[in-house]
Every structure is written in C-alpha cells, then in structure tokens.
N, C-alpha and C positions, 0 to 999 in steps of 0.2 A: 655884521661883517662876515660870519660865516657861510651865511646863505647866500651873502653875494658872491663869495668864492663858490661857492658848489655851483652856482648859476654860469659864472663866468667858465667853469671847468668841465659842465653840459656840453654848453656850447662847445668849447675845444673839442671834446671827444665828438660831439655830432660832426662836426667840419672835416677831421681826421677820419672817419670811419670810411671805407671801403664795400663794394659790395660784393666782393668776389667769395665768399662762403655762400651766401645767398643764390647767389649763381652757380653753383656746382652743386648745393641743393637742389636745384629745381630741376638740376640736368640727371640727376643719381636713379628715376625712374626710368628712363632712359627715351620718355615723351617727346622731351626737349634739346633742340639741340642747344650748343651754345651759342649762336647770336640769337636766336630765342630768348635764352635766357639772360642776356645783355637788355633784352627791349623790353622781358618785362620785370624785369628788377626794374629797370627803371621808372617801375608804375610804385614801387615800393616807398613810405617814407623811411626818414630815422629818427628813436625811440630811443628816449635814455631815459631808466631808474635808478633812481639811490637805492640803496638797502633797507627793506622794509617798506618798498613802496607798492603801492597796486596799481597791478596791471589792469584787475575787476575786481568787483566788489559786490556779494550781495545785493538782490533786488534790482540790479542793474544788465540792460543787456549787454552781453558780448561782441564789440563791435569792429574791435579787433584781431587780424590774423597775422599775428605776431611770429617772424621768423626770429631767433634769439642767436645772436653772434656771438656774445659775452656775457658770462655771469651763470647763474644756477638761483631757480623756483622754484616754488609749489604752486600746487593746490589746494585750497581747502576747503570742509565746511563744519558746522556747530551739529551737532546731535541735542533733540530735545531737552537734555539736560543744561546743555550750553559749554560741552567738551570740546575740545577742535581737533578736528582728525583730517591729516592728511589725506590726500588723495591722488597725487602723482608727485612727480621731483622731475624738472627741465633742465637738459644740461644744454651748452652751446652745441648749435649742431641740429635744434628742435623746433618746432611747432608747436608754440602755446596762443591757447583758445579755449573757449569753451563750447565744445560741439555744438552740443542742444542748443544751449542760449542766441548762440552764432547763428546758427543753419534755420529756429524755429521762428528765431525773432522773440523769445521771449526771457522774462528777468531770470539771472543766473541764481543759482543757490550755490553757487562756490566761490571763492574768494580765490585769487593767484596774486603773488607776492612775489619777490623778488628778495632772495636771502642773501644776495651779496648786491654791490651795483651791479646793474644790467646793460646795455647796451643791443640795439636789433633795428631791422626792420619790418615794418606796418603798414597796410593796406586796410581799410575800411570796407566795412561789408559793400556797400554799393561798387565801388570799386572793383572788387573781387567777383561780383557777379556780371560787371559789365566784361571783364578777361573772362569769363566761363562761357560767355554766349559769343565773345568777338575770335576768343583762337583756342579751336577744338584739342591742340599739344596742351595745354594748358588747365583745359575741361577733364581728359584725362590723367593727366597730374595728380589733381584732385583726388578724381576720384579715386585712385593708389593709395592717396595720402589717406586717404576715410578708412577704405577696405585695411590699410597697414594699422590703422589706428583701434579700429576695430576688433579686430585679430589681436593686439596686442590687451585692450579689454580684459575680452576672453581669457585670454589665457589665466593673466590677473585673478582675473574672479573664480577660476579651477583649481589654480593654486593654493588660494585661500581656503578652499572646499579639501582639494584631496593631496595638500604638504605641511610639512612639518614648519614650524615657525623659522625652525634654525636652515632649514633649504631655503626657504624664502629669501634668508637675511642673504645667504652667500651668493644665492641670484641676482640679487639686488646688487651687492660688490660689484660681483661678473660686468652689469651693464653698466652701474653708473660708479664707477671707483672712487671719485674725490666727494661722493655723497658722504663721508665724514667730517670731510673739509669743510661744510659750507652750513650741513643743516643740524639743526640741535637734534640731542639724541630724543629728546619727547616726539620731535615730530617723526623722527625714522619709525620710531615705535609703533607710534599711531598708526604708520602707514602699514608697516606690518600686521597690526590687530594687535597687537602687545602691547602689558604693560613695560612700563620703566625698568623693573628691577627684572624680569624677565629678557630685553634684551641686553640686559649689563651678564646675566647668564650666558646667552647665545654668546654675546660676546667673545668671553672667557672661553667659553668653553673651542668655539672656533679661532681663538689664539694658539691655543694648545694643540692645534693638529702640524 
C-alpha cells in the first residue's frame, strides 16, 4: 500500500511540475534568450526521487544531465578502506552529473543520492549532444556551465590545501545555508576532510561568534 501511494504521488508531482526555473537557468549566462529557452526546455524530461534514491551509482555511466528544481544531494564515493566520503552537496537551482562519466562515456566512481525527495529536469546524453551540434546559444551554454564548474573545482581543492577547516565550514554555510537541514552531520564532515567530533568543535566554536 505504501509504495503504491508513493507511485500515485510521483505521478502527481511529475503532472504538477512547471518548468519555468529551468528556463531562467539556462537564460542566467546570458547565451540564451528566453524563447530559446522555452524550446529547449522543452527537450527536457521530468525526474522524481524519493529520499535516498540514485540518481548514479557506481560502475555505471552518467547518462544523465540532471537540472534539479527541488530537493538537495550529494555525491559520493568509498575510499579503499570502504569509508564514504562526500564529494559535493546540490541545492535546487543546480546541475547534477557526473562530468567525467558523462562527457567520457565511461563508468562513474561516485554515487549521487538524493537526501531529501527530489524533483527536476533530465535530458540524456544523446539528447544533449544533438542541442550542442543543432543551436550554437546552447553549445555555449555549456560550455559556461563546464568552465563555471570548473572554476569552482579549483577553488575546492585550494581551499582544502591552503584554509583552515573551520573557513571551510563557514563557506560552506555562506553558499548552501539549509545544508544543516537536509544532510547528516557525518557527511558534511566528510566533505570537509573532518572528522565527526572535529566538526561538532567547529560547530561550537562558530556558534559562539
């Protein structure tokens, strides 16, 4: 009985969904105009998760370019030991994928979840490359979206090199606020490089300012 309510209430939400976030996303580089972006949203499908569901999965490729309306993910992957360490957090508003996997054709090594239900729109790789060769506003879209994506990488990875755990943490706030709200504190941590009782410090200690 349960699952046939979550099925019947997919549906609702997919019938109810809109695509007008989607469309002022793809308009924010400023590539596109808006009936542009009316024509290729409409190349977009709609995508709903429960909580805890995948989006990808290990060993599998990325075939998905997953614009995200509602809800908040990650990503992740296992360390040798078989740890699970976050790798990013997606709020509404973003582009979830897996570059590599996506763009190389080959099997991903990170897992993306869905920490609350989800809700979005999806285009399949074939898809996506037939808009990148048919309407050049679109091709450079793109390519913004890599270069921004990129960029943000970087930054990522300097951070982790040359700041303090506890800058980290309050950066992290800055961008994604209701990242308390959605993801368990093991995974913020992880994402951090931190342990557990380490960011229950940062915490504290960044209450107190």
């Amino acid at each position: 009985m349960r699952g046939g309510l979550r099925l019947r209430d997919t549906k609702f939400r997919e019938k109810n969904m809109t695509k007008e976030k989607l469309q002022h996303f793809l308009q924010r580089t400023g590539f596109i105009t808006a009936a542009q972006a009316e024509e290729i949203a409409g190349q977009f499908r709609p995508r709903v998760l429960a909580r805890h569901g995948m989006l990808l999965e290990a060993g599998k490729v990325s075939d998905d370019y997953f614009f995200l309306d509602q809800g908040f993910m990650r990503a992740f992957a296992y360390d040798p030991q078989g740890n699970d360490t976050t790798t990013a957090f997606y709020a509404a508003g973003q582009l979830v994928f897996e570059v590599a996997s996506f763009f190389n054709r080959t099997p991903s090594r990170e897992y993306i979840q869905a920490l609350t239900d989800c809700q979005g729109w999806s285009i399949r790789y074939q898809e996506l490359n037939g808009l990148f060769h048919a309407r050049p506003e679109f091709r450079e879209f793109g390519r913004a979206m890599l270069v921004r994506g990129y960029a943000g990488l970087k930054d990522r990875m300097l951070a982790m090199i040359t700041e303090q755990a506890a800058v980290r943490y309050e950066a992290l706030l800055r961008a994604q606020p209701e990242i308390l709200q959605h993801a368990p504190l093991k995974n913020v941590a992880s994402y951090l490089g931190v342990t557990d009782s380490s960011l229950s410090r940062i915490r504290k200690g960044s209450s107190k300012k």
